[in-house]
Backbone as XML, in Angstrom:
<?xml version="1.0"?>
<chain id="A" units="angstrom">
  <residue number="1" name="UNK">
    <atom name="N" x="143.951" y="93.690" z="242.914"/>
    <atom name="CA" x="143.850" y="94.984" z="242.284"/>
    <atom name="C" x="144.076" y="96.061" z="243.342"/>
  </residue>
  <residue number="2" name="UNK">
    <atom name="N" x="144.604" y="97.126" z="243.242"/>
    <atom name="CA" x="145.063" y="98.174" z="243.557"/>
    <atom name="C" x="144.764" y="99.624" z="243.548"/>
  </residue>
  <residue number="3" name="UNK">
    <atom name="N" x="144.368" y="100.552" z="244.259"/>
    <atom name="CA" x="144.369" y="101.925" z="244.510"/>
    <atom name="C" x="145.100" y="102.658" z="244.754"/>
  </residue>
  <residue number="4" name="UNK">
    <atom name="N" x="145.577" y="103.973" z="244.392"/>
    <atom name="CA" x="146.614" y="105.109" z="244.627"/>
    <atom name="C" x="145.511" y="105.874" z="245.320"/>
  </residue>
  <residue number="5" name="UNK">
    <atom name="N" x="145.830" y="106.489" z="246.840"/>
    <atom name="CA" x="145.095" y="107.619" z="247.488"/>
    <atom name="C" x="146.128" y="108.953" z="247.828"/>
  </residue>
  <residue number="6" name="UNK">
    <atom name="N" x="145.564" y="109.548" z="247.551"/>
    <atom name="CA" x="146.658" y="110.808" z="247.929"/>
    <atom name="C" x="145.937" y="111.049" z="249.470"/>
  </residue>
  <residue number="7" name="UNK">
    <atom name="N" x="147.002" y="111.111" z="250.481"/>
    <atom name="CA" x="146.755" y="111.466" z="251.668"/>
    <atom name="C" x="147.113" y="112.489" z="252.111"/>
  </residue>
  <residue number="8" name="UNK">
    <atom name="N" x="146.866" y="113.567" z="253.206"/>
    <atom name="CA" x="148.244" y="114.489" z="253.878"/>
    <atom name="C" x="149.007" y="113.412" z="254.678"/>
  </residue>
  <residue number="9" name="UNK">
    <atom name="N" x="150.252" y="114.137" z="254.287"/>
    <atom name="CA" x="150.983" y="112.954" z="255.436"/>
    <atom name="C" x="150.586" y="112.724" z="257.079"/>
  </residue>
  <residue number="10" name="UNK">
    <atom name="N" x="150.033" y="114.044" z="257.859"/>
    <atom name="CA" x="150.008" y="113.431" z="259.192"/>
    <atom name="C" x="148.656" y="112.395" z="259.087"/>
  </residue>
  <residue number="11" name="UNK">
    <atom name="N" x="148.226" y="112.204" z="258.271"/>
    <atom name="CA" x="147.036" y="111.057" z="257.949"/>
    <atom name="C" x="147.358" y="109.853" z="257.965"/>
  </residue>
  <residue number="12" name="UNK">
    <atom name="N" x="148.432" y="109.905" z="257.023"/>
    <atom name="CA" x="148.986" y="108.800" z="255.950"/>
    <atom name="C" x="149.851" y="108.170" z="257.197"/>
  </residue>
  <residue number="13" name="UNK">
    <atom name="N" x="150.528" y="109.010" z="257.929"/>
    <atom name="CA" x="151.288" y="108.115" z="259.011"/>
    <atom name="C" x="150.514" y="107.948" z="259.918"/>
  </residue>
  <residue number="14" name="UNK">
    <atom name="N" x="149.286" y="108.282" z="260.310"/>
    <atom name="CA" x="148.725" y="107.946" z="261.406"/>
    <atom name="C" x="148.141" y="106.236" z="260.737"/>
  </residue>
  <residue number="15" name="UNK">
    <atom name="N" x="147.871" y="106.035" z="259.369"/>
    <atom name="CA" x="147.384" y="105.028" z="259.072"/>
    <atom name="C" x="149.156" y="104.098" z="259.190"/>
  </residue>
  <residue number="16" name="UNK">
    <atom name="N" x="149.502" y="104.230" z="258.877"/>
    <atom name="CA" x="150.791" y="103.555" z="259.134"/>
    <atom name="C" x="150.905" y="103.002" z="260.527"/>
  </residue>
  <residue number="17" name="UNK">
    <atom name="N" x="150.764" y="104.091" z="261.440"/>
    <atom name="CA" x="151.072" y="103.853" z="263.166"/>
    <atom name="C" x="150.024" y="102.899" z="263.524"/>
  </residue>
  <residue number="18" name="UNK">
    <atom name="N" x="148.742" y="102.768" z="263.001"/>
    <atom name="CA" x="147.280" y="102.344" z="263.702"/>
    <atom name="C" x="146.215" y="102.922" z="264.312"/>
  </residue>
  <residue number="19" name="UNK">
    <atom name="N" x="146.926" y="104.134" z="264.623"/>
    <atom name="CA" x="145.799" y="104.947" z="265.259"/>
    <atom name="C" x="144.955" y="105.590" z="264.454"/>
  </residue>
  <residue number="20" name="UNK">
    <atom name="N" x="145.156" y="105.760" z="262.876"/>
    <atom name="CA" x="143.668" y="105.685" z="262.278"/>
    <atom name="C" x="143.178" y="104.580" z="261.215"/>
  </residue>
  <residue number="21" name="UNK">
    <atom name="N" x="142.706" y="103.675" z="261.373"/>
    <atom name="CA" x="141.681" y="102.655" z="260.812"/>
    <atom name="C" x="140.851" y="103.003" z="259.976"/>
  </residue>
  <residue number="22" name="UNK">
    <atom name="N" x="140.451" y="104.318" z="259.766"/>
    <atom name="CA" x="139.479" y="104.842" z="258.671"/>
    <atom name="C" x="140.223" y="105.711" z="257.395"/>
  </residue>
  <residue number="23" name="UNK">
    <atom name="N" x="139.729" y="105.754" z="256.563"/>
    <atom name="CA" x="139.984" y="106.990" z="255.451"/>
    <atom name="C" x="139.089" y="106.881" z="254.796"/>
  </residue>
  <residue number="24" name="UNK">
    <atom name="N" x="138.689" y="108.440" z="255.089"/>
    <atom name="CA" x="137.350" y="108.696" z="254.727"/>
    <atom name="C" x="137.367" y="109.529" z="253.241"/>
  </residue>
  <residue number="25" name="UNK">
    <atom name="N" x="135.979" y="109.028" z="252.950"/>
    <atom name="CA" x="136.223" y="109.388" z="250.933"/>
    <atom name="C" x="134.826" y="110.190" z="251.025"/>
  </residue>
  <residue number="26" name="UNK">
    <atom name="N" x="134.802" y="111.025" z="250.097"/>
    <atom name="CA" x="133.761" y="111.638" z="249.904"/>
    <atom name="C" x="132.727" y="110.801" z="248.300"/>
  </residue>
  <residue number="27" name="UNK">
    <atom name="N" x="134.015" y="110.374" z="247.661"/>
    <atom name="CA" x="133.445" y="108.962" z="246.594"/>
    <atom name="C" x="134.735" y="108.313" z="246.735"/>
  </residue>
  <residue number="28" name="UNK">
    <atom name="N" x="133.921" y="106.916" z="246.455"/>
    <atom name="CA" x="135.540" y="105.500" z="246.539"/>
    <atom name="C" x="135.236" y="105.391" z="244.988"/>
  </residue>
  <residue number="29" name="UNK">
    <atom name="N" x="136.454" y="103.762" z="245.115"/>
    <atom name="CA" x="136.064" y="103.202" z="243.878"/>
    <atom name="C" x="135.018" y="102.308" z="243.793"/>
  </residue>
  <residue number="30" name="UNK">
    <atom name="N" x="134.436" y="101.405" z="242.576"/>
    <atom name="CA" x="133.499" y="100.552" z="242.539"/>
    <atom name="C" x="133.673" y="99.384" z="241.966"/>
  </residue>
  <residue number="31" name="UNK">
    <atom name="N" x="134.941" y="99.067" z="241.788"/>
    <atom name="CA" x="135.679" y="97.910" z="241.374"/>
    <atom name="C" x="136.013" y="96.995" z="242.617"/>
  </residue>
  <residue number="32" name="UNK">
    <atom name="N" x="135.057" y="95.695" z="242.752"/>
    <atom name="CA" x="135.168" y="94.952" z="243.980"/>
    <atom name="C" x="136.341" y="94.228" z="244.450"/>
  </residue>
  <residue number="33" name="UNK">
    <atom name="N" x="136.969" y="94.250" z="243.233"/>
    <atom name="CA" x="138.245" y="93.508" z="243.101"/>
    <atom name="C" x="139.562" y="94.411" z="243.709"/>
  </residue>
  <residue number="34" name="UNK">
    <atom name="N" x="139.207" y="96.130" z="244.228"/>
    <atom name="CA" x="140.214" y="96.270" z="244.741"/>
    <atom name="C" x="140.049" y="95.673" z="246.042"/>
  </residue>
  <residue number="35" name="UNK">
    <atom name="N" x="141.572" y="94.961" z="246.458"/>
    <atom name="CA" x="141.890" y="95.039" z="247.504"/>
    <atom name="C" x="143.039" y="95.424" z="248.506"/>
  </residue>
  <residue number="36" name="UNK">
    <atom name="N" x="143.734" y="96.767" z="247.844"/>
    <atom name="CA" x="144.695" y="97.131" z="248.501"/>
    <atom name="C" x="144.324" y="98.247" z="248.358"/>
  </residue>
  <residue number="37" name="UNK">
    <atom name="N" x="145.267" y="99.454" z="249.037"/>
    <atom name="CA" x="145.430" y="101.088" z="248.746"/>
    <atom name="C" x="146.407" y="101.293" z="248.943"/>
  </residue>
  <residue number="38" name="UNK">
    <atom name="N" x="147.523" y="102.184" z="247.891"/>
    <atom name="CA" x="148.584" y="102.462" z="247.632"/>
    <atom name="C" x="148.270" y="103.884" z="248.535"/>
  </residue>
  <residue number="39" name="UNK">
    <atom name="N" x="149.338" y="103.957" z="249.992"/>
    <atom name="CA" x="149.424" y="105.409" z="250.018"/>
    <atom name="C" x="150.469" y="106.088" z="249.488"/>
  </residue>
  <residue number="40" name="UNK">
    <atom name="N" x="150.036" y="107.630" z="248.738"/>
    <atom name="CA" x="151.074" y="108.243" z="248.277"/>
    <atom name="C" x="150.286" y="109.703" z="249.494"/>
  </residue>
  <residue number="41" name="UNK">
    <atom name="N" x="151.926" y="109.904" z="250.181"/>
    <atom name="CA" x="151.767" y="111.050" z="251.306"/>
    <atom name="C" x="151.780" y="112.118" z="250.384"/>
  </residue>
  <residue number="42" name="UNK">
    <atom name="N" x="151.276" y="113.178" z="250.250"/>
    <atom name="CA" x="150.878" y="114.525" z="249.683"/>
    <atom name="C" x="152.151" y="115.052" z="249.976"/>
  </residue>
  <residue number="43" name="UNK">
    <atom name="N" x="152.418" y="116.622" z="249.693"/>
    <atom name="CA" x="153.675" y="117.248" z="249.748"/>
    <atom name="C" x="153.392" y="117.763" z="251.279"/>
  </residue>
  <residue number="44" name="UNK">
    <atom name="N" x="154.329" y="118.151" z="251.977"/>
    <atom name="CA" x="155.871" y="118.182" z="251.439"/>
    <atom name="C" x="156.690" y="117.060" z="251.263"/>
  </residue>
  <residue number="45" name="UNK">
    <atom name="N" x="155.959" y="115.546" z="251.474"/>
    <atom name="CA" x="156.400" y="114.530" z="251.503"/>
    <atom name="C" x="156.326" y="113.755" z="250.039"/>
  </residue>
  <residue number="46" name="UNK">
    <atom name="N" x="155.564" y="114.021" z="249.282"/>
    <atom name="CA" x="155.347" y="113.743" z="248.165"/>
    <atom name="C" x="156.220" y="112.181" z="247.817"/>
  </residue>
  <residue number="47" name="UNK">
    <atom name="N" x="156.035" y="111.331" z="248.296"/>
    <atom name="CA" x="156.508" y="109.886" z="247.987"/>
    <atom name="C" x="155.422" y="108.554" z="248.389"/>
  </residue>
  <residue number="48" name="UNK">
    <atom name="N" x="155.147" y="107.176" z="248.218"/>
    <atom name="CA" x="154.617" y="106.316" z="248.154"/>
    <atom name="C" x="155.370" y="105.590" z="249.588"/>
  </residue>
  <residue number="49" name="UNK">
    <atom name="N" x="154.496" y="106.044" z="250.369"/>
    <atom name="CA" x="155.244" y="105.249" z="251.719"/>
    <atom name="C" x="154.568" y="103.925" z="252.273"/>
  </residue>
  <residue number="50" name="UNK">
    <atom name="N" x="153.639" y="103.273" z="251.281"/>
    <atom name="CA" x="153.103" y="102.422" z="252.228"/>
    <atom name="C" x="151.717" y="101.900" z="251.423"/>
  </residue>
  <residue number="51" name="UNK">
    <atom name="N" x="151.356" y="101.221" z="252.184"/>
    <atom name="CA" x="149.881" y="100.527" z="251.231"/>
    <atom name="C" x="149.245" y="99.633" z="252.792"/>
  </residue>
  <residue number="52" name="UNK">
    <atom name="N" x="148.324" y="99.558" z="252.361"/>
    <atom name="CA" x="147.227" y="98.753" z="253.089"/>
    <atom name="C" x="146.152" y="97.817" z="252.739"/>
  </residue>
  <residue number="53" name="UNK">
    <atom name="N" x="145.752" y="96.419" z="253.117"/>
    <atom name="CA" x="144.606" y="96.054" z="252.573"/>
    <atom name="C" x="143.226" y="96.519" z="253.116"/>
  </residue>
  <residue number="54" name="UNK">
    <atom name="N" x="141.959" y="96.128" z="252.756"/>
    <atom name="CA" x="140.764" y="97.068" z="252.753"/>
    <atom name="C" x="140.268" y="95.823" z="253.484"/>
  </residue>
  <residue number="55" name="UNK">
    <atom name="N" x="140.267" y="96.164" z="254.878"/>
    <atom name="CA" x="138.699" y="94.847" z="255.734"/>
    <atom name="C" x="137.161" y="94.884" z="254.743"/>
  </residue>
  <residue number="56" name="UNK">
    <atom name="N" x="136.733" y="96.659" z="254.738"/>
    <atom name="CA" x="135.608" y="96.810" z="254.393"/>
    <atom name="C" x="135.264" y="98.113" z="253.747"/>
  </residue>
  <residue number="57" name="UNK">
    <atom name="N" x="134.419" y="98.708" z="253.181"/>
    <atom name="CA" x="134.625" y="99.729" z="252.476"/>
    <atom name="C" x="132.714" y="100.202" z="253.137"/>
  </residue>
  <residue number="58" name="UNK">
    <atom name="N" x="132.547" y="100.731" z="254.598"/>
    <atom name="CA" x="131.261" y="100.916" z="254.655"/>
    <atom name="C" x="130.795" y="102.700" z="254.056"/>
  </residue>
  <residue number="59" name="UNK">
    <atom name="N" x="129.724" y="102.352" z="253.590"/>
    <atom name="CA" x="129.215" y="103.343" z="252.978"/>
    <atom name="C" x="127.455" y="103.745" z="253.955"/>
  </residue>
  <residue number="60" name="UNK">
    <atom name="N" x="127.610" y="105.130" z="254.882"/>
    <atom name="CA" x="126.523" y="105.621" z="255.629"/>
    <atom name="C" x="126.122" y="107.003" z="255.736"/>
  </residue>
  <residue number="61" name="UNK">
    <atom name="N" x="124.905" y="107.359" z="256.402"/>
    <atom name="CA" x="125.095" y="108.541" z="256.502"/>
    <atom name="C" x="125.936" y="109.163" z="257.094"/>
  </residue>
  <residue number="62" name="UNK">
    <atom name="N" x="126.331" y="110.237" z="257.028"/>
    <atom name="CA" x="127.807" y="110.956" z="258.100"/>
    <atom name="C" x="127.399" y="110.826" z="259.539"/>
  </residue>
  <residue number="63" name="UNK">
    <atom name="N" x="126.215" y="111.089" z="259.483"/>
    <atom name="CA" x="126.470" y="110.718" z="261.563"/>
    <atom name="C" x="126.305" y="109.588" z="261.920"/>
  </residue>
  <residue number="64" name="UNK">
    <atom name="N" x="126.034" y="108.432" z="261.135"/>
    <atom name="CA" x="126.120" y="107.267" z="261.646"/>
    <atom name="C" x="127.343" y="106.763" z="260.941"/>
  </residue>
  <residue number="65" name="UNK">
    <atom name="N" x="128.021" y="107.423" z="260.357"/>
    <atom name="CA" x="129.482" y="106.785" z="260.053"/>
    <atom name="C" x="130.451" y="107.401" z="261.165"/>
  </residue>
  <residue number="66" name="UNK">
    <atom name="N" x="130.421" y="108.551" z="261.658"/>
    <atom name="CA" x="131.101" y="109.207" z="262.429"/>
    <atom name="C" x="130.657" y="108.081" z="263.692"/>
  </residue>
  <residue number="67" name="UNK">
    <atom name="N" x="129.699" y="108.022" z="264.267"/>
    <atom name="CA" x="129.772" y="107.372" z="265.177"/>
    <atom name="C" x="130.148" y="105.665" z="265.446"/>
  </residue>
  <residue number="68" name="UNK">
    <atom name="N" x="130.190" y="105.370" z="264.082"/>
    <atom name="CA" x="130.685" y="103.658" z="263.788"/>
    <atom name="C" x="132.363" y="103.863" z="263.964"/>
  </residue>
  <residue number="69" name="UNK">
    <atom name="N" x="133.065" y="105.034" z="263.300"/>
    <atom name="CA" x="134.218" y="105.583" z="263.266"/>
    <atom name="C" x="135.214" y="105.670" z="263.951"/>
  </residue>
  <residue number="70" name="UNK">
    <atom name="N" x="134.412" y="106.903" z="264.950"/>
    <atom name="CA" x="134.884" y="107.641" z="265.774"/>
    <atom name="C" x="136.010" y="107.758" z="266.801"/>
  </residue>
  <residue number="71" name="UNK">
    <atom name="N" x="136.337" y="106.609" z="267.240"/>
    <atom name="CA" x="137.514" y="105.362" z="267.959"/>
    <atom name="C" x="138.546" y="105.886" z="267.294"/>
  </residue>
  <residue number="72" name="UNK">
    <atom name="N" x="138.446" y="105.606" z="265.942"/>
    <atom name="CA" x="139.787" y="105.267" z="265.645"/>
    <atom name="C" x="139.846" y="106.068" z="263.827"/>
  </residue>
  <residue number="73" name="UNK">
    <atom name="N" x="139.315" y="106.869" z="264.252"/>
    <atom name="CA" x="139.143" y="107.961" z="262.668"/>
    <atom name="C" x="140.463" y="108.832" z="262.486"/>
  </residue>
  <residue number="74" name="UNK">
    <atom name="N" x="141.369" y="108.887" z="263.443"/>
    <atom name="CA" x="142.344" y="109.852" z="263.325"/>
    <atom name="C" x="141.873" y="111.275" z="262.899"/>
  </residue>
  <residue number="75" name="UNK">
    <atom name="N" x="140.631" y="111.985" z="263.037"/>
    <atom name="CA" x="140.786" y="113.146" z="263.155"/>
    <atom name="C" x="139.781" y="113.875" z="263.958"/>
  </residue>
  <residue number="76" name="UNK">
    <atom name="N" x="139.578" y="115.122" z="263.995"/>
    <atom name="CA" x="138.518" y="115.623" z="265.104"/>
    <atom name="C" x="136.997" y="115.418" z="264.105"/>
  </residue>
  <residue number="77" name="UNK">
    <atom name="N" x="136.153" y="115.625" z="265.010"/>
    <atom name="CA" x="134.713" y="115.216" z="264.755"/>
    <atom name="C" x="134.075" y="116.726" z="264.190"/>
  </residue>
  <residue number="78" name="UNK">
    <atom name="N" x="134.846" y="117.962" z="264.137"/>
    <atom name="CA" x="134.580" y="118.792" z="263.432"/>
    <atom name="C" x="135.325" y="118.714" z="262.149"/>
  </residue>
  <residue number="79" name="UNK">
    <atom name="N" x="136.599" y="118.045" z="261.769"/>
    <atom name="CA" x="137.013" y="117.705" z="260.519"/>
    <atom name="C" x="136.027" y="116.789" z="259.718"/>
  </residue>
  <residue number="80" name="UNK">
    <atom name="N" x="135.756" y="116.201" z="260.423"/>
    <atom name="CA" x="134.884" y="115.171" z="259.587"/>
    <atom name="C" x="133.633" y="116.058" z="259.527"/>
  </residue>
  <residue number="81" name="UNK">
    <atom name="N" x="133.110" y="116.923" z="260.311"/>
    <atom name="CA" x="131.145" y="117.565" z="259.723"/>
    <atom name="C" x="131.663" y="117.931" z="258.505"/>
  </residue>
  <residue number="82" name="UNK">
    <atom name="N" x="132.611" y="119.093" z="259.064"/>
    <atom name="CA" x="132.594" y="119.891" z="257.604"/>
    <atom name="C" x="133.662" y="119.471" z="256.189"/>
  </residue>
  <residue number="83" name="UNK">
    <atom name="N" x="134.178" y="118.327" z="256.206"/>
    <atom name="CA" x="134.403" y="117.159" z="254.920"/>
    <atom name="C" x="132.893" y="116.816" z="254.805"/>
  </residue>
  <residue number="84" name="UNK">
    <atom name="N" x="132.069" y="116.173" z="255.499"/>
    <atom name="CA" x="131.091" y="115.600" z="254.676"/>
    <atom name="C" x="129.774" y="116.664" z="254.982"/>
  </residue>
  <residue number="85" name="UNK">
    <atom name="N" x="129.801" y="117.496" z="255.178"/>
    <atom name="CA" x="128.847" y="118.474" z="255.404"/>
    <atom name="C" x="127.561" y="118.374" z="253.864"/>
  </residue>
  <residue number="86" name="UNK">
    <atom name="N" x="126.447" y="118.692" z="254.186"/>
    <atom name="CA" x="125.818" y="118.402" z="252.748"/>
    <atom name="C" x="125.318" y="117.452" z="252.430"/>
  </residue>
  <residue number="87" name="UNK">
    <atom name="N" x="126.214" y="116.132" z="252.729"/>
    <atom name="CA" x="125.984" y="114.770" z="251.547"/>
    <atom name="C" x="125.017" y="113.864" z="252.287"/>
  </residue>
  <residue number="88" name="UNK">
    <atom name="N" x="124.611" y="113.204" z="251.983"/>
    <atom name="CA" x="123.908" y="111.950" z="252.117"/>
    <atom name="C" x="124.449" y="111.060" z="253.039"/>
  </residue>
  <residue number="89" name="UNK">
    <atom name="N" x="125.123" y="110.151" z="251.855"/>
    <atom name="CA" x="126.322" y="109.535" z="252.262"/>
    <atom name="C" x="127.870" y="109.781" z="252.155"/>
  </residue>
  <residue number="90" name="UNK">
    <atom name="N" x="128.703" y="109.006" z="253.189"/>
    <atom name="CA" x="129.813" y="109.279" z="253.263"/>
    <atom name="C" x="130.772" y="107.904" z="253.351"/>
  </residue>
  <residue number="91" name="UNK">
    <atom name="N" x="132.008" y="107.737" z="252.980"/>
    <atom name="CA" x="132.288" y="106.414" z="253.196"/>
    <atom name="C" x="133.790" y="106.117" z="253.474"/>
  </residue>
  <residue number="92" name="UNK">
    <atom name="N" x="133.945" y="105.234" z="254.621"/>
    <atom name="CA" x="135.180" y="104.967" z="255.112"/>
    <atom name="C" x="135.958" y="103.887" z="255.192"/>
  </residue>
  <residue number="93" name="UNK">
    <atom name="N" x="136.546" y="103.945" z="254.170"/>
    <atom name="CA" x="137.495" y="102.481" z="253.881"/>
    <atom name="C" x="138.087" y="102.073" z="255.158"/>
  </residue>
  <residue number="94" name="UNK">
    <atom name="N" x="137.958" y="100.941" z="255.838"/>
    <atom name="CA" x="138.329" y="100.155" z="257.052"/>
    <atom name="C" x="139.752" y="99.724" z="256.589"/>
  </residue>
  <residue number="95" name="UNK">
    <atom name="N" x="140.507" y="99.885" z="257.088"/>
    <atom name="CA" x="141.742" y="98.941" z="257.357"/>
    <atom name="C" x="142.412" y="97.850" z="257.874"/>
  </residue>
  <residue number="96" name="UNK">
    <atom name="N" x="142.826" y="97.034" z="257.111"/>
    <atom name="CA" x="142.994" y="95.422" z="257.638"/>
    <atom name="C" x="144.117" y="95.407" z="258.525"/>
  </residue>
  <residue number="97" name="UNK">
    <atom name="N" x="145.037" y="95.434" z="257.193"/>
    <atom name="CA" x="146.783" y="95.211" z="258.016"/>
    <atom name="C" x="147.321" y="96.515" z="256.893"/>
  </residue>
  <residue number="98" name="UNK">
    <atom name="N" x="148.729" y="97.120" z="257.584"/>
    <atom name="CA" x="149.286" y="97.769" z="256.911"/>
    <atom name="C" x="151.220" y="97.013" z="256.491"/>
  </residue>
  <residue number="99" name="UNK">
    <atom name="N" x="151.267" y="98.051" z="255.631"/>
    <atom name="CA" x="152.996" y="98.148" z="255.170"/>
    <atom name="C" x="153.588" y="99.131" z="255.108"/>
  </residue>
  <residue number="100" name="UNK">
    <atom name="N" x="154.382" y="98.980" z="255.784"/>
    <atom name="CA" x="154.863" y="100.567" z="255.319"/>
    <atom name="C" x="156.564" y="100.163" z="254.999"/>
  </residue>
  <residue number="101" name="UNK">
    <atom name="N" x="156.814" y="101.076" z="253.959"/>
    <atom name="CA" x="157.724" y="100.933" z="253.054"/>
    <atom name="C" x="159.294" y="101.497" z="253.694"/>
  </residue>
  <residue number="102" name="UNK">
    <atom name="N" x="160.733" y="100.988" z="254.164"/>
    <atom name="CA" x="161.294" y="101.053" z="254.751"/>
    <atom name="C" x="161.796" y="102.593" z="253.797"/>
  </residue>
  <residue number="103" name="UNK">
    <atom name="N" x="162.214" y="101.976" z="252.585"/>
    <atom name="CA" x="162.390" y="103.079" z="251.381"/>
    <atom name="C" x="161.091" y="103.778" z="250.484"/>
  </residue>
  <residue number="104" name="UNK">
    <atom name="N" x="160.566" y="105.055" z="250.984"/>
    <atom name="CA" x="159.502" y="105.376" z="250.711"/>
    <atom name="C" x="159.958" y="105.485" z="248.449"/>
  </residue>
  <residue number="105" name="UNK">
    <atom name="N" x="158.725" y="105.334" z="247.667"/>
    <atom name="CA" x="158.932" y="105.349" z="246.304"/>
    <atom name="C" x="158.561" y="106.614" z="245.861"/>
  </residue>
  <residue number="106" name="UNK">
    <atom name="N" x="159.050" y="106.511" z="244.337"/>
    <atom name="CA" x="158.361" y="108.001" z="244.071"/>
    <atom name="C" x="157.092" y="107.353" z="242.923"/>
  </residue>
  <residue number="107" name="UNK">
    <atom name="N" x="156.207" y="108.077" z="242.993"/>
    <atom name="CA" x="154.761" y="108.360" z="242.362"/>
    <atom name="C" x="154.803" y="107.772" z="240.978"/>
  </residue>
  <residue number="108" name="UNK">
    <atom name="N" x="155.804" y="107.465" z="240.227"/>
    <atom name="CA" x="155.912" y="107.268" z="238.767"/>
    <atom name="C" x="155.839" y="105.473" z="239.042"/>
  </residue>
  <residue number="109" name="UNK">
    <atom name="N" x="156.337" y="105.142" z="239.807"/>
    <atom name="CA" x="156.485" y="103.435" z="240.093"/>
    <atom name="C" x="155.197" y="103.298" z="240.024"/>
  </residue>
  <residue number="110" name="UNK">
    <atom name="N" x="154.097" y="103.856" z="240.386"/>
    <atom name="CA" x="152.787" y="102.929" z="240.315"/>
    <atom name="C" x="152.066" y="103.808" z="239.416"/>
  </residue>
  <residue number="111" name="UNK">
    <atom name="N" x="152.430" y="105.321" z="238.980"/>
    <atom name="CA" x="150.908" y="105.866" z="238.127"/>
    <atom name="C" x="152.320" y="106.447" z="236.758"/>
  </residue>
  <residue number="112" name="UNK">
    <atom name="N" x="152.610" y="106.202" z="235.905"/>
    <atom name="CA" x="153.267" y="106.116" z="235.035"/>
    <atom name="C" x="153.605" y="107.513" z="234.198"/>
  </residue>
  <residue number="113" name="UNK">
    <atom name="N" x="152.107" y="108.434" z="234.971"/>
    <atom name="CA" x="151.933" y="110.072" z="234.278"/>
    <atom name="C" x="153.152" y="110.964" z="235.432"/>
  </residue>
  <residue number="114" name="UNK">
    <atom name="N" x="152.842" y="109.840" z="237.155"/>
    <atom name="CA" x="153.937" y="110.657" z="237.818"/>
    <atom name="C" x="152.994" y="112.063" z="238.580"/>
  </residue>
  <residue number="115" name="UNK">
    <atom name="N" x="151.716" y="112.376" z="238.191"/>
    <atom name="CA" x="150.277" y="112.973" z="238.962"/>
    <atom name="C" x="149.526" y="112.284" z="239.826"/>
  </residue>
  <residue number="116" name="UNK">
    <atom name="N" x="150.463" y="112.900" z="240.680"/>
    <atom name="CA" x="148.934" y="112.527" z="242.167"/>
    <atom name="C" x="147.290" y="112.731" z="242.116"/>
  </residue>
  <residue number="117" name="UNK">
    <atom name="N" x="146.628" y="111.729" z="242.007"/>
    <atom name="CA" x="145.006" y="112.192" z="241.546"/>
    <atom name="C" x="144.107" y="113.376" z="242.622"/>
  </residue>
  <residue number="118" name="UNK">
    <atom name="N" x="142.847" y="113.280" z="242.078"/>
    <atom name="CA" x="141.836" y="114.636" z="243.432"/>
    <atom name="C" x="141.710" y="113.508" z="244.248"/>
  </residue>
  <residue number="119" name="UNK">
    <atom name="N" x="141.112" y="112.119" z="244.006"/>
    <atom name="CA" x="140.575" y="111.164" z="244.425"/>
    <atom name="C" x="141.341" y="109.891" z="244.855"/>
  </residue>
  <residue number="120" name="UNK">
    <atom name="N" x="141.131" y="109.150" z="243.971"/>
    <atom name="CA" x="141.958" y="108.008" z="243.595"/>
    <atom name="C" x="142.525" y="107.633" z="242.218"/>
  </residue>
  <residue number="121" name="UNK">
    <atom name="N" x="143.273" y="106.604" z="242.200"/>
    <atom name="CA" x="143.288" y="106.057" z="240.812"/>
    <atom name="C" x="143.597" y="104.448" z="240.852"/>
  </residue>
  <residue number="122" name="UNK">
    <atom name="N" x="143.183" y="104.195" z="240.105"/>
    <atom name="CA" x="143.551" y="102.246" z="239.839"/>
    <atom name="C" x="145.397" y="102.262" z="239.337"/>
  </residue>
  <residue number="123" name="UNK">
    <atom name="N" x="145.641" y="101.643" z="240.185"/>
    <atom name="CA" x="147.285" y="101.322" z="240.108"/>
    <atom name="C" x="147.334" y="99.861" z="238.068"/>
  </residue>
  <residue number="124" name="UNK">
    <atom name="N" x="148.071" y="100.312" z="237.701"/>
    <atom name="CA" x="148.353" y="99.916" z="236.622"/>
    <atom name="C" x="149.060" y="98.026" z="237.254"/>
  </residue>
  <residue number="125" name="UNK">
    <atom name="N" x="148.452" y="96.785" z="236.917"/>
    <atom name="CA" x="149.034" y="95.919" z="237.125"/>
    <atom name="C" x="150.643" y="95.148" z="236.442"/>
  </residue>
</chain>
């Protein structure tokens, strides 16, 4: 099973390159059975460049996720306070292995409306 995440692209390729291992959610999904994430890069790139499987999906408070993170979060440690500023918990999908797509797709191949979600969405099998 499958996830669509809307990323910014310098995110989305940093998860591509390796140098970020995290993507951080303010809510995931709760379907155990996903185990991939469809990235679709946000505009100005607006296409499906890639997907990844999920090692782990840990769910903590923000400063002890930031510091489990921090290595390899791809962004500054003031991006991340004030994303999770407020909350409780915060949670950062781990990354296994990636793909990245030689011919990036467009958005309608996996969500059929062709709308990039706020969050996520379950990819249609």
């Amino acid at each position: 099973m499958k996830i669509l995440l809307s990323i910014k692209p310098e995110y989305a390729y940093r998860i591509l390159d390796g140098s970020k291992r995290f993507e951080f959610r303010r809510r995931v999904h709760r379907d155990a059975r996903v185990k991939t994430v469809v990235i679709y890069a946000t505009m100005p790139v607006g296409k499906v460049i890639g997907e990844f499987t999920i090692q782990r999906v840990h769910a903590e408070h923000p400063e002890q996720l930031w510091k489990m993170t921090k290595d390899f979060s791809g962004i500054t440690e003031n991006f991340f306070a004030e994303y999770f500023h407020g909350r409780d918990v915060g949670y950062a999908i781990e990354v296994k292995s990636v793909k990245r797509f030689k011919n990036p797709k467009k958005l309608n191949e996996y969500l059929p409306s062709g709308v990039a979600p706020q969050s996520y969405a379950y990819v249609p099998q």
